[in-house]
C-alpha positions, 0 to 999 in steps of 0.5 A, a space after each residue: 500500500 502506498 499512501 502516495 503523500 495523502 494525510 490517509 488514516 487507515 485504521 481497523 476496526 478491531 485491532 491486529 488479531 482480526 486485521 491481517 496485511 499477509 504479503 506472502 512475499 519471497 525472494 522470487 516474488 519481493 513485496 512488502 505492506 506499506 510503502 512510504 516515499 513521497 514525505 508523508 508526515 505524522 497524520 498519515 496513520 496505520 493503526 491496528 494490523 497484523 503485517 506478516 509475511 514481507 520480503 523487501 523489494 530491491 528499492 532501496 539505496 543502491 538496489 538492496 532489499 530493504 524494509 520487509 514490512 514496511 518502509 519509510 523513505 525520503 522524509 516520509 514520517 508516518 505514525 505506525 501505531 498499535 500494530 503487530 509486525 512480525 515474520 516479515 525480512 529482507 536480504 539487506 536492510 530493516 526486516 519489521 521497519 526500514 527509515 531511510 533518509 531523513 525518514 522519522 516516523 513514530 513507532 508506537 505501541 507495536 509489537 515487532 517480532 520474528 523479523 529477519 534482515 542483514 541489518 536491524 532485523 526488528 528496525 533500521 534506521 539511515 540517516 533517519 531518526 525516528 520516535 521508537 516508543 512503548 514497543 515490544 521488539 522481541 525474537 529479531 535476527 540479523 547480521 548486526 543490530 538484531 532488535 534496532 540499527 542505527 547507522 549514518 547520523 541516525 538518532 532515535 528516541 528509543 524510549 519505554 520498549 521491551 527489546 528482548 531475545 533478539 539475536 544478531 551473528 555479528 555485532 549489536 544483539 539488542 541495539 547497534 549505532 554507528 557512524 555518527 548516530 547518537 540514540 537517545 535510549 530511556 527507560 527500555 528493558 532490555 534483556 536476553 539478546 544475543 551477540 553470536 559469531 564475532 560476539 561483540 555486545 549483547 544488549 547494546 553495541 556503539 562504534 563509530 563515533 557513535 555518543 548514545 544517551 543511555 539512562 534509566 535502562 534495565 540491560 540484563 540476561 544479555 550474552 556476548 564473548 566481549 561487553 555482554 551489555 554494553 560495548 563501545 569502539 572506535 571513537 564512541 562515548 556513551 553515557 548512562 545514568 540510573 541503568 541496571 547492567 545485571 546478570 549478562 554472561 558470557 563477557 564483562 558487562 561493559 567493553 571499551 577499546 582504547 579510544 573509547 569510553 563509558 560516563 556512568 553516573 549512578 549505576 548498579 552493576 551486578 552479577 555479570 559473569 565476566 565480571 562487573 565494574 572491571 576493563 575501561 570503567 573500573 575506576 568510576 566504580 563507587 563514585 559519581 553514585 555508582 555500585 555493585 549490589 543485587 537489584 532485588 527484582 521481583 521475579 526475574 524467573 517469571 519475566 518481572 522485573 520491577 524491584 523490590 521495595 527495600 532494593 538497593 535501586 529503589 529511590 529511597 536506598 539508592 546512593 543517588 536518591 532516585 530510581 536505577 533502572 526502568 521499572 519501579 517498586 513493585 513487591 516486597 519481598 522482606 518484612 520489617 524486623 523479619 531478620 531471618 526471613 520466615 515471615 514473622 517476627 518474634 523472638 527468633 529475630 531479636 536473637 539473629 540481630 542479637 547475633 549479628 550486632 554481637 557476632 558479626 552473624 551475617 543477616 540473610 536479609 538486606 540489612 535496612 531490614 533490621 534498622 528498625 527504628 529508621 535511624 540510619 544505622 543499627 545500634 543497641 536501640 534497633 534491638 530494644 525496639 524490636 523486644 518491644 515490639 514483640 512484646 506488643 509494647 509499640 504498635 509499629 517498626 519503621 523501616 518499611 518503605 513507605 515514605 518516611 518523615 521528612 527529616 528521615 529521607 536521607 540516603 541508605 546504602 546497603 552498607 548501614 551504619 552500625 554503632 
């Protein structure tokens, strides 16, 4: 379909379950859904379809199959919304979605899954940036850049997506920017991609003097041989603020080369397999607010990954005093006072904090769990308060994380003071 540079809105009536665009293209017979080229803006609209089955024909630079899907080409910036995008490729370039000079629609609410391409199996983007917003991008593969690639002066907002088990052989399991292309990459999970082959970053791959802002991201379960989160090259120097980079295998969680480098400010990196805050960032460790300790997510096991409320990522805890990572409280695993983790609290608890305030026993709970009397360190009082309230003597304790009283809401480590 070819909106031909009209303002068209085509919308379906009940959605991309019941909408269906199959192109039934191949290699021998090359077609795709949509068609963008002649400057289309924002109100030109498609809303609600399943477009599957695309295979890109060769209209694109230089005759390369390009966009299986869809495609937006010379300053065409449609609004692609609410729609399901999925098993559709091209030899080349942008498997889901191809943007291609100075082409920046708004990619919004979709799901883009199972789409192959040489580069970007989900979204490429050249010399285009477009808006690239509350998506689910998941299941992609190419060559490089299996979730989204931006190349050439390209910098999206990439902002509140689920960019996951997407692969590339080569280079940029999640996200790859290259060649002057400076993202802006917000709030997204990112988690379970995959560099393979040459295996060079698994969640996030920069090169080129390529500058991404990457801030409030939770990058884990990624995999790559060399920076399975985050890698950076050749002339690239991305910042990241306020992002988890936790439990990635395979490589250290973030990989410079010499001419290259991260800017971390208030970041927790954890439990990476090829080590944490070690290479080309080990000196920002513990400064400029950044740490090592367990995120505490809900349930990693079952996808969720909000954290939980005493997490050392929650704004009231973390060394920044604002959220690290992209999703909020959302559980609470420990109760306050509840110091051997049985869920309740009695006397038992008042001789584990005996123990460990006596013996350095350690806690098998974070230990603002135990600072029962929000003080900001643990003390002789934390363990008359918790006898009394035992004893039913004080009706509450006070290290929930619910807000505290104002003059309380200074900053917690997960190393509290104990006098």
């Amino acid at each position: 379909m070819d909106f031909c540079g009209k303002a068209n809105v085509l919308k379906s009536e009940n959605g991309p379950d019941f909408s269906i665009i199959d192109c039934q293209g191949s290699v021998a017979d090359p077609h795709r859904g949509f068609y963008f080229h002649s400057g289309e803006d924002t109100t030109a609209i498609v809303d609600g379809f399943t477009i599957q089955g695309g295979y890109g024909p060769s209209d694109g630079p230089a005759s390369r199959s390009v966009g299986g899907g869809i495609m937006c080409d010379s300053s065409s910036s449609p609004s692609l919304i609410n729609n399901s995008i999925s098993g559709n490729s091209a030899r080349n370039d942008g498997g889901g979605i191809a943007c291609l000079n100075n082409s920046n629609p708004i990619i919004s609410n979709n799901t883009i899954s199972g789409n192959s391409a040489g580069g970007g199996g989900g979204i490429r983007c050249f010399q285009s940036s477009p808006t690239i917003s509350n998506n689910t991008i998941i299941d992609n593969s190419a060559q490089a850049g299996g979730g989204i690639f931006c190349i050439s002066n390209s910098s999206p907002m990439i902002t509140g997506n689920t960019i996951a088990n997407n692969t590339a052989v080569g280079f940029g399991g999640g996200i790859l920017c290259s060649g002057f292309s400076s993202p802006v990459i917000i709030n997204n999970i990112i988690k379970g991609n995959s560099a393979i082959g040459h295996s060079l970053g698994g969640g996030i791959f920069c090169l080129n003097s390529s500058n991404a802002t990457i801030n409030n991201n939770t990058i884990i379960g990624n995999s790559a041989l060399t920076g399975a989160g985050l890698f950076s090259g050749l002339n690239s120097h991305p910042s990241l603020e306020n992002s988890i980079i936790a439990f990635n295998s395979g490589g250290e969680a973030v990989w410079c080369d010499d001419n290259s480098g991260f800017s971390l400010t208030c970041c927790d990196i954890f439990g990476n397999e090829g080590g944490d805050w070690v290479g080309c960032i080990a000196d920002q460790a513990n400064i400029n607010g950044n740490f090592s300790a367990d995120p505490l997510f809900c349930d990693t096991a079952a996808g969720d990954l909000h954290i939980d409320g005493f997490s050392p990522c929650a704004a009231p805890f973390s060394p920044c005093g604002s959220l690290v990572g992209a999703l909020d409280v959302g559980c609470n695993s420990f109760a306050c006072g509840d110091l051997n983790d049985d869920d309740t609290v009695s006397f038992a608890d008042v001789e584990a904090l005996i123990d460990f305030y006596f013996r350095s026993v350690p806690l098998p709970v974070p230990l603002k769990v135990a600072d029962v009397n929000c003080s900001e360190h643990i003390d002789l009082v934390d363990i008359v308060y918790l006898i009394y309230f035992v004893k039913g003597a004080i009706p509450e304790l006070c290290c929930l994380n619910t807000p505290a009283p104002p003059d309380r809401q200074r900053i917690y480590t997960e190393q509290v003071d104990i006098k």
